[in-house]
Backbone bond lengths (Angstrom), bond angles and torsions (degrees), N, CA, C in turn:
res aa  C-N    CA-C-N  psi(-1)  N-CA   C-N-CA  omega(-1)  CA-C   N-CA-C  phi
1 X - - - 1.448 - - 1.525 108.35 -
2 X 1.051 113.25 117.81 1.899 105.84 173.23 1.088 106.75 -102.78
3 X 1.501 98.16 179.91 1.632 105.50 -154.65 1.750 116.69 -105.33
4 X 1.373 99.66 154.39 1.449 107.81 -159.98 1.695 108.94 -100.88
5 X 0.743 114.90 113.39 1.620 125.14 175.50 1.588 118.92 -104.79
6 X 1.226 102.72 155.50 1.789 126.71 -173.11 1.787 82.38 -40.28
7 X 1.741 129.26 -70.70 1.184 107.17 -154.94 1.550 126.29 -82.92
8 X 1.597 96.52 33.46 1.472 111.45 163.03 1.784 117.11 -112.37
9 X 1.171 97.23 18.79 1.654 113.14 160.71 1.125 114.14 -94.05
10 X 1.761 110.13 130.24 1.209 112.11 174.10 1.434 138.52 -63.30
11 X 1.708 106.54 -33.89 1.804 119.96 132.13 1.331 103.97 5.82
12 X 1.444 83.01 -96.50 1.647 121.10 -157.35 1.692 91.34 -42.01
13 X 0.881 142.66 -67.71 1.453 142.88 -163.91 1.527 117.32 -67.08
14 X 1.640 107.39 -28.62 1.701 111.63 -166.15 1.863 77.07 -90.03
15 X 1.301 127.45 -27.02 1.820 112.21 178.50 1.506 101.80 -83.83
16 X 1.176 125.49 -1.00 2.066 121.29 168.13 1.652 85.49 -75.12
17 X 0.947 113.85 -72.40 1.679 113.04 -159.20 1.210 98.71 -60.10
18 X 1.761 138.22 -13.87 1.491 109.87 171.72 1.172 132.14 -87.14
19 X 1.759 88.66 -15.68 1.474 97.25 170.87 1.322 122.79 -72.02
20 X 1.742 124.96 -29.74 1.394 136.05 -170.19 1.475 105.20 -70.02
21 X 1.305 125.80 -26.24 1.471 145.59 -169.45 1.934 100.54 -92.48
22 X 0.952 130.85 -14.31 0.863 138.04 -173.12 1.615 97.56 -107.02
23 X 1.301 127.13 -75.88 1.465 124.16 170.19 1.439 98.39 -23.38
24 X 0.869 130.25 -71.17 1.373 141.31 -147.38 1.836 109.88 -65.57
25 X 1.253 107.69 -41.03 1.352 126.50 -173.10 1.923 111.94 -81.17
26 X 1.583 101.00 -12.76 1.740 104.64 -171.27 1.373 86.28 -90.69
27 X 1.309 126.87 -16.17 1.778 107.59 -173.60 1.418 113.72 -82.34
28 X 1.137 121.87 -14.18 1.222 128.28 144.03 1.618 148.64 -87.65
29 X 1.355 94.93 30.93 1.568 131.11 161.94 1.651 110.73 -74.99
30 X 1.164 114.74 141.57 1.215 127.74 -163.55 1.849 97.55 -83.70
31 X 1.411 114.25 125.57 1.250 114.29 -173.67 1.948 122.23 -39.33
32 X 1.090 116.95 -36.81 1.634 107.46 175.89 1.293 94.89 -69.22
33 X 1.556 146.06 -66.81 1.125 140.80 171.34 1.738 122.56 -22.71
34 X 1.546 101.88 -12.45 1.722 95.10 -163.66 1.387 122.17 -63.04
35 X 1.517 117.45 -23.55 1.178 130.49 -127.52 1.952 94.50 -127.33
36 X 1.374 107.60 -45.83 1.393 120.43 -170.93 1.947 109.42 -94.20
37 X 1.259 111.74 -36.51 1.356 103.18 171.75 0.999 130.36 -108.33
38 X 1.586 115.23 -31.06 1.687 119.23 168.85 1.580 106.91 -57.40
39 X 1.138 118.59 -44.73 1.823 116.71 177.40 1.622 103.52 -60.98
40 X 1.246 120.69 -49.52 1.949 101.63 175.28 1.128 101.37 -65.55
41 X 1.314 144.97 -37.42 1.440 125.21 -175.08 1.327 135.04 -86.70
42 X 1.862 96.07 -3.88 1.701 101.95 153.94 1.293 113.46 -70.34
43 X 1.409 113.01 -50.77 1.555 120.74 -155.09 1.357 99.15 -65.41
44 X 1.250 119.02 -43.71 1.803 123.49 177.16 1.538 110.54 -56.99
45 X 1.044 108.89 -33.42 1.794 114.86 -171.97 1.841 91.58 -67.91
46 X 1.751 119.42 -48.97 1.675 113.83 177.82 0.696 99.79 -58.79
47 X 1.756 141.05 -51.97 1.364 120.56 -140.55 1.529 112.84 -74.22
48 X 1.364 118.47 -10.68 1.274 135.72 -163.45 1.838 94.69 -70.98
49 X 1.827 101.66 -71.31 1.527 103.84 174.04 1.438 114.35 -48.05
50 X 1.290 106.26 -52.82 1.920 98.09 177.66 1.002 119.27 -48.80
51 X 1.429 128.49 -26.01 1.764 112.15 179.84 1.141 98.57 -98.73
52 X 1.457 149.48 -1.38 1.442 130.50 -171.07 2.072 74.90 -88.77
53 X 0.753 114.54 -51.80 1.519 113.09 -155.27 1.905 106.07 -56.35
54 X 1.241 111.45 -49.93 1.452 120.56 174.73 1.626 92.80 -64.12
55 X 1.129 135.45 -86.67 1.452 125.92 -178.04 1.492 123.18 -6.57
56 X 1.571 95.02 -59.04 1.807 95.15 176.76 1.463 134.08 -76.25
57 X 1.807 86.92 -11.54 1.566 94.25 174.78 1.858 104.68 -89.04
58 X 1.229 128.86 -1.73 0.996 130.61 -138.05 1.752 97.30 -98.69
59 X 1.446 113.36 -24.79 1.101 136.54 -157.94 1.730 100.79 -108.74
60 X 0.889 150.20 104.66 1.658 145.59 151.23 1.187 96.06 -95.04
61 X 1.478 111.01 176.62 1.706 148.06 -159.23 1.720 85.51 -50.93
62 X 1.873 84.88 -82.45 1.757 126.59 -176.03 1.550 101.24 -28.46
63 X 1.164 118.79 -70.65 1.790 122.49 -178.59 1.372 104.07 -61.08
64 X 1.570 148.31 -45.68 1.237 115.36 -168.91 1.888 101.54 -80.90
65 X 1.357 107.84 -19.70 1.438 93.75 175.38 1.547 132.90 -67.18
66 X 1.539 100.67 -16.75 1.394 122.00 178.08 1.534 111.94 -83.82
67 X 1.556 120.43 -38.35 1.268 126.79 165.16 1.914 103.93 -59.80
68 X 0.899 122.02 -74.10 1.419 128.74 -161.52 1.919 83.01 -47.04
69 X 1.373 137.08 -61.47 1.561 121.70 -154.57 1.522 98.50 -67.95
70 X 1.249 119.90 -52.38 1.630 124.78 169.68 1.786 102.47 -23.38
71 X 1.572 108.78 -71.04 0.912 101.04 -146.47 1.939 99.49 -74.02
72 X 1.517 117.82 -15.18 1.517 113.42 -172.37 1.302 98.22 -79.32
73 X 1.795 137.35 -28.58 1.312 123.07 155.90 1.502 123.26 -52.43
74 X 1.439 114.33 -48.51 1.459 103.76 178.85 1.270 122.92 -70.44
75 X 1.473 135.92 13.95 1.643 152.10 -141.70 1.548 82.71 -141.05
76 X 1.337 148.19 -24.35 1.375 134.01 -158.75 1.857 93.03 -105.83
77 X 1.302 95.15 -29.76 1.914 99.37 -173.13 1.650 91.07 -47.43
């Protein structure tokens, strides 16, 4: 069985193509605009992949199994 990573989410891949659509779409930003909105709307287009990617790393086996008993002890109080 090999192993499954963030860029084997379909997420993760339908936010590659939003970002490429986005590159693509700031060059046709109106020159005063070039500088002040196309740059937030690159960086927003990464930040999108960066958190799907930290998210999935964020979670292992061990930690959601430790969250789920945590949380069925704190559910019995």
């Amino acid at each position: 069985m090999g192993s499954f990573s963030f860029e084997d989410l379909q997420i993760w891949q339908e936010a590659i193509k939003f970002r490429i659509k986005i590159s693509d779409k700031v060059k046709d930003l109106p020159i005063e605009e070039k500088y002040r909105l196309s740059d937030q709307m690159i960086r927003a287009s990464k930040f999108i992949t960066a958190n799907i990617a930290e998210g999935y790393g964020r979670f292992h086996y061990k930690k959601i199994c430790n969250f789920v008993d945590r949380q069925g002890v704190l559910s019995m109080r």
